[in-house]
C-alpha positions as CSV (number, residue, x, y, z in Angstrom):
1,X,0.0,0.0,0.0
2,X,1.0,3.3,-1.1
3,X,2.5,5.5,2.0
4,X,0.8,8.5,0.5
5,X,-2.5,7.4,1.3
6,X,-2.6,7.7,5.0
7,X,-3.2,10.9,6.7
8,X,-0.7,10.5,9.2
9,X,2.7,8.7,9.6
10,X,4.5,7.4,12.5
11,X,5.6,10.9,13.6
12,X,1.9,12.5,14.3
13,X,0.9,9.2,16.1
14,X,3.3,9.9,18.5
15,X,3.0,13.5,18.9
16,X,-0.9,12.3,19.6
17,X,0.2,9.7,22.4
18,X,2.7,12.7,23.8
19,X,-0.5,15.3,24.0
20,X,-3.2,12.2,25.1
21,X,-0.7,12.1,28.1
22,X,-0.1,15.9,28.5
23,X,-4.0,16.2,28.7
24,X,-4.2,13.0,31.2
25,X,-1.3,14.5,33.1
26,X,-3.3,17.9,34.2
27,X,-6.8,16.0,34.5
28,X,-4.7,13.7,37.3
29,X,-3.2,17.6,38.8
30,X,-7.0,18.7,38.7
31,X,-8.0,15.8,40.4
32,X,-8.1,15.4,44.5
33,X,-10.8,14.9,47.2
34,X,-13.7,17.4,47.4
35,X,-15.6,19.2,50.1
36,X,-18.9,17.7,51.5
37,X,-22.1,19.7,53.0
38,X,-20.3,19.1,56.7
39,X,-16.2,19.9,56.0
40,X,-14.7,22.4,53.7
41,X,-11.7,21.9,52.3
42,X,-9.3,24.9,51.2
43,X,-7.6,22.6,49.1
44,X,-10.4,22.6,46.1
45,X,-8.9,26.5,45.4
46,X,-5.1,25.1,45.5
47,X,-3.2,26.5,42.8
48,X,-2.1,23.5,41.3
49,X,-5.9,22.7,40.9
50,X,-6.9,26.1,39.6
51,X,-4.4,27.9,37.6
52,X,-1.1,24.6,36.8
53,X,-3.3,21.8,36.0
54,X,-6.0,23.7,33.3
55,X,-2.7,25.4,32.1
56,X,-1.2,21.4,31.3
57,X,-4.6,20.7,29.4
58,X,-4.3,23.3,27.7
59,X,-0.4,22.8,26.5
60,X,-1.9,18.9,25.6
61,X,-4.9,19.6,23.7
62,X,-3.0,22.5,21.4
63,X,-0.3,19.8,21.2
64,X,-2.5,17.2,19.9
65,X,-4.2,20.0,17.3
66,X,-0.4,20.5,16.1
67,X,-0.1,16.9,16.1
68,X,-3.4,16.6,13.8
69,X,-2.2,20.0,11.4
70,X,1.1,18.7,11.0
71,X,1.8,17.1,7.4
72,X,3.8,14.2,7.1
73,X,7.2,14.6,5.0
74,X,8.1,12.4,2.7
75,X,11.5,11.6,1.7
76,X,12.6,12.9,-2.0
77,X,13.6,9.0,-3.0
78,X,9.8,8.4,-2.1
79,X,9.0,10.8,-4.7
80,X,11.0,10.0,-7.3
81,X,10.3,6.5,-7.3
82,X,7.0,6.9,-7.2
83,X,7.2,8.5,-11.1
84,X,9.6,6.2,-12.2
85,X,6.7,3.8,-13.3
86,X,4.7,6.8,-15.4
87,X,8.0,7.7,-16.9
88,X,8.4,4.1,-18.2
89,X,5.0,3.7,-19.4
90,X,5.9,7.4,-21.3
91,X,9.1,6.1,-22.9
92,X,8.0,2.9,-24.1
93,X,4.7,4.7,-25.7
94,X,7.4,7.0,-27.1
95,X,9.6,4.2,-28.4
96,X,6.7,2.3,-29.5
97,X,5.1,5.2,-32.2
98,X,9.4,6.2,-33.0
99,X,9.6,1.8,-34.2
100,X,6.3,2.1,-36.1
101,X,7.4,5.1,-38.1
């Protein structure tokens, strides 16, 4: 199968995987016990929970839109070869009316 037919390569897969565990990593920060109707806990207004972990998510989910945007590059020998079969095709056709005449 032709390379050139998938939307991504091994490259943007990866950068996905990298900004899936960005975004994981602050949804973990944001995470942490609660308060109830009885206790109040001053630790729901941490900093880490309000201002570091949505900062994280933020990094991993425009991460993982460069990751999406980001066009895979093939290699110049990909290209070339990949005319090598037209310009055949062309040559012989050529040859082929240049033996008739």
């Amino acid at each position: 199968m032709d390379k050139r037919n998938f939307a991504f390569d091994k490259v943007n897969f990866v950068l996905l995987a990298v900004g899936m565990a960005i975004v994981i990593i602050g949804f973990i920060l944001m995470s942490g016990s609660g308060s109830s109707e009885t206790v109040f806990n001053p630790d729901v207004f941490s900093v880490r929970r309000i201002k570091v972990a949505p900062i994280v998510c933020l990094f991993g989910f425009l991460f993982i839109i460069y990751a999406i945007l980001r066009k895979p590059a093939y290699t110049p020998l990909e290209e070339e070869n990949e005319g090598v079969g037209e310009k055949k095709d062309e040559m012989s056709g050529a040859d082929a009316t240049i033996n008739r005449d």
